[in-house]
C-alpha positions as CSV (number, residue, x, y, z in Angstrom):
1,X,0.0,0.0,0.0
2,X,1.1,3.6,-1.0
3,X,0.6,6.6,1.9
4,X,0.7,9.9,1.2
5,X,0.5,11.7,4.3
6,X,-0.3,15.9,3.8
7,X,0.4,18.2,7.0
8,X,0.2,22.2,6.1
9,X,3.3,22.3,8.6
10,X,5.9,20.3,10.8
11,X,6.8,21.8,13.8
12,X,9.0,20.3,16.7
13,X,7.1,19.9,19.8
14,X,3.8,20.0,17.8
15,X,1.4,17.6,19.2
16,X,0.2,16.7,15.8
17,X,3.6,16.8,14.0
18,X,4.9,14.9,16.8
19,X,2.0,11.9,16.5
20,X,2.2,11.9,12.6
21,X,6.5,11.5,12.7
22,X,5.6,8.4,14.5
23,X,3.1,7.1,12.9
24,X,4.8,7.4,9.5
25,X,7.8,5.8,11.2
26,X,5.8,2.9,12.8
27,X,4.2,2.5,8.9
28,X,7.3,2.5,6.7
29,X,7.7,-1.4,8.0
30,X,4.4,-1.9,6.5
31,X,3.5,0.3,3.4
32,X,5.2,2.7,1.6
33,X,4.6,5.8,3.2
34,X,5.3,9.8,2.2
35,X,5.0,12.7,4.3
36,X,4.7,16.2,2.3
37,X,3.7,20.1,3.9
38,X,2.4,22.7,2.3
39,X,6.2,23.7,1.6
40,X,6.8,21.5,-0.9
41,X,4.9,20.6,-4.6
42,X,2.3,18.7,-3.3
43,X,0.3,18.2,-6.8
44,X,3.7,16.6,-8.0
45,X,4.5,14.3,-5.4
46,X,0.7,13.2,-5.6
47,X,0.7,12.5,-8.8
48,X,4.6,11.0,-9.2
49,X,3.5,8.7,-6.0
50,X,0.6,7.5,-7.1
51,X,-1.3,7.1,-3.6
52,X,-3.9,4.3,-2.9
53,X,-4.8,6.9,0.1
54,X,-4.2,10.3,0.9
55,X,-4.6,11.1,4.3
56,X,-4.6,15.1,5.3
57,X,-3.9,16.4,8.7
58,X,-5.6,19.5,8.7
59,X,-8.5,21.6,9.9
60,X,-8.9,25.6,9.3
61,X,-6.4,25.6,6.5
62,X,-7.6,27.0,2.8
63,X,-4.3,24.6,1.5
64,X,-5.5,21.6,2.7
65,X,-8.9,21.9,1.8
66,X,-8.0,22.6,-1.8
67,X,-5.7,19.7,-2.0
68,X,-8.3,17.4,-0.4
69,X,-10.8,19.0,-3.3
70,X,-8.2,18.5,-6.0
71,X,-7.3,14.6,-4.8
72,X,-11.0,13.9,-4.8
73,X,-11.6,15.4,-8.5
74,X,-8.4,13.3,-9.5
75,X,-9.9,10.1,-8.4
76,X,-7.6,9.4,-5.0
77,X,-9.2,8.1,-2.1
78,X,-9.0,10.7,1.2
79,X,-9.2,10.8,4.6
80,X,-9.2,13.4,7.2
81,X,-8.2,14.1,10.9
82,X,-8.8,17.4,11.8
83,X,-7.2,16.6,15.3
84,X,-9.5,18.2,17.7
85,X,-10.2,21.0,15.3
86,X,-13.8,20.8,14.8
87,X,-14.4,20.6,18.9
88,X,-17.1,22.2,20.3
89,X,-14.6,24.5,22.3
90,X,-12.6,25.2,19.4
91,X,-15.7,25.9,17.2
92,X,-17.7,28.6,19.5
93,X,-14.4,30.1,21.7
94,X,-11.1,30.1,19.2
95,X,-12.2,33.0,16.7
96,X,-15.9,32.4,16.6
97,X,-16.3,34.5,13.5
98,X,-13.1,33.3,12.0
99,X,-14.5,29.5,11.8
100,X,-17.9,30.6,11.0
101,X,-16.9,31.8,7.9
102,X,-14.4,29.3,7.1
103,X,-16.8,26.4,7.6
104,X,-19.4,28.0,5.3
105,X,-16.2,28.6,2.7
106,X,-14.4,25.4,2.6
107,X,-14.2,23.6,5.9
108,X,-17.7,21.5,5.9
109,X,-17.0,20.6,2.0
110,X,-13.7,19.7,2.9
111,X,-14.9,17.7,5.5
112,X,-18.0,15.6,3.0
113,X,-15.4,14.9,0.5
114,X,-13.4,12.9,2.2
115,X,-14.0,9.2,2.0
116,X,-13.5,8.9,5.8
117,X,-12.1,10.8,8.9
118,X,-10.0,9.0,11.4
119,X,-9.7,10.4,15.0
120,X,-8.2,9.3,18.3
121,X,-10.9,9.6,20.6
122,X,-14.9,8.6,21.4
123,X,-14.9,11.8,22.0
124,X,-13.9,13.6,19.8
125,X,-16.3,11.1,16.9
126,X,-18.9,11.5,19.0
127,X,-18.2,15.7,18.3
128,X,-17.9,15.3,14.9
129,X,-21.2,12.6,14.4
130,X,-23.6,15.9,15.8
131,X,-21.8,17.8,13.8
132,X,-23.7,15.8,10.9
133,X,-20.8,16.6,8.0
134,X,-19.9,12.9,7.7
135,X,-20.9,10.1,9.2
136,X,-17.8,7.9,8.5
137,X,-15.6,8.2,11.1
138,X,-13.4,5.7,12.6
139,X,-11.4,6.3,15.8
140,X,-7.7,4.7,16.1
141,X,-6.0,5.9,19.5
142,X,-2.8,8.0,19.4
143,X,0.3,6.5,20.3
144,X,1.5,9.8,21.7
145,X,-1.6,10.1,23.8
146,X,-2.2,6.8,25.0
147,X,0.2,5.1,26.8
148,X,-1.6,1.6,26.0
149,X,-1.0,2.1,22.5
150,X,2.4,1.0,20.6
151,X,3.4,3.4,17.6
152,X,3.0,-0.3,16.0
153,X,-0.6,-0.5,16.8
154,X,-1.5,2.7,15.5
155,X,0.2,1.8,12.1
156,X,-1.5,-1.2,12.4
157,X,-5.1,-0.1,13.0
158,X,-4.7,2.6,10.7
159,X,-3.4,1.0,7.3
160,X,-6.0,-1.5,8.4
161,X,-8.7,1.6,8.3
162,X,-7.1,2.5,4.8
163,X,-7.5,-0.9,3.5
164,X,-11.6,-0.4,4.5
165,X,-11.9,3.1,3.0
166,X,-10.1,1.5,-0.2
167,X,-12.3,-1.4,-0.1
């Protein structure tokens, strides 16, 4: 199997950048697996790569919706994890307006085209199920935030996920 994953930015000490440089790591004995930002030519390494999945790690970010739009109109299969995101919290305290707008402008649609979005809590898919965008979502626990959890597992579970999206 052929990963692509897509992350607007990789920062040290980022939660998310530090959970997604594991998980690729804890993958590349299973698939082959590619990690691209916003940084680099995204569209090209897509396309050179040929990806059975595409799996973004974004949410409020114009880049990653357009590339999750583009993807999808090119005929790759994609999932999202917005990574806490689309929380209630998030939604109605951390610019209000901001994310109003953005989810009438590209976040929801980003959201629906997806094939599937993967999270790492109940939680956090029980959030997104009243949302009401998608109703595909899978939860596959973090690595970084559970301490139950091998890196190995979450590879595991996760290419496992792909496979069922693909399917």
């Amino acid at each position: 199997m052929r990963i692509l994953h897509y992350i607007p930015i990789l920062k040290t000490g980022d939660l998310v950048s530090d959970d997604l440089r594991i998980l690729v790591e804890a993958m590349k004995d299973m698939a082959d697996v590619r990690m691209v930002t916003a940084k680099e030519d995204v569209m090209n390494t897509m396309n050179a790569f040929q990806p059975n999945i595409i799996h973004v790690h974004a949410c409020w970010n114009h880049k990653a919706a357009t590339f999750v739009k583009v993807a999808v109109e090119t005929g790759y299969t994609v999932v999202v994890s917005p990574h806490w995101g689309l929380e209630p919290y998030s939604m109605r305290h951390e610019q209000h307006i901001e994310k109003l707008l953005k989810s009438n402008l590209y976040q929801r649609r980003m959201i629906q085209r997806a094939a599937a979005l993967l999270v790492t809590t109940e939680s956090e898919r029980t959030h997104l199920m009243k949302l009401g965008w998608k109703k595909r979502i899978n939860v596959v626990r973090s690595s970084i935030l559970d301490q139950l959890t091998t890196p190995e597992q979450q590879a595991t579970e996760t290419i496992c996920f792909y496979q069922k999206v693909i399917d």
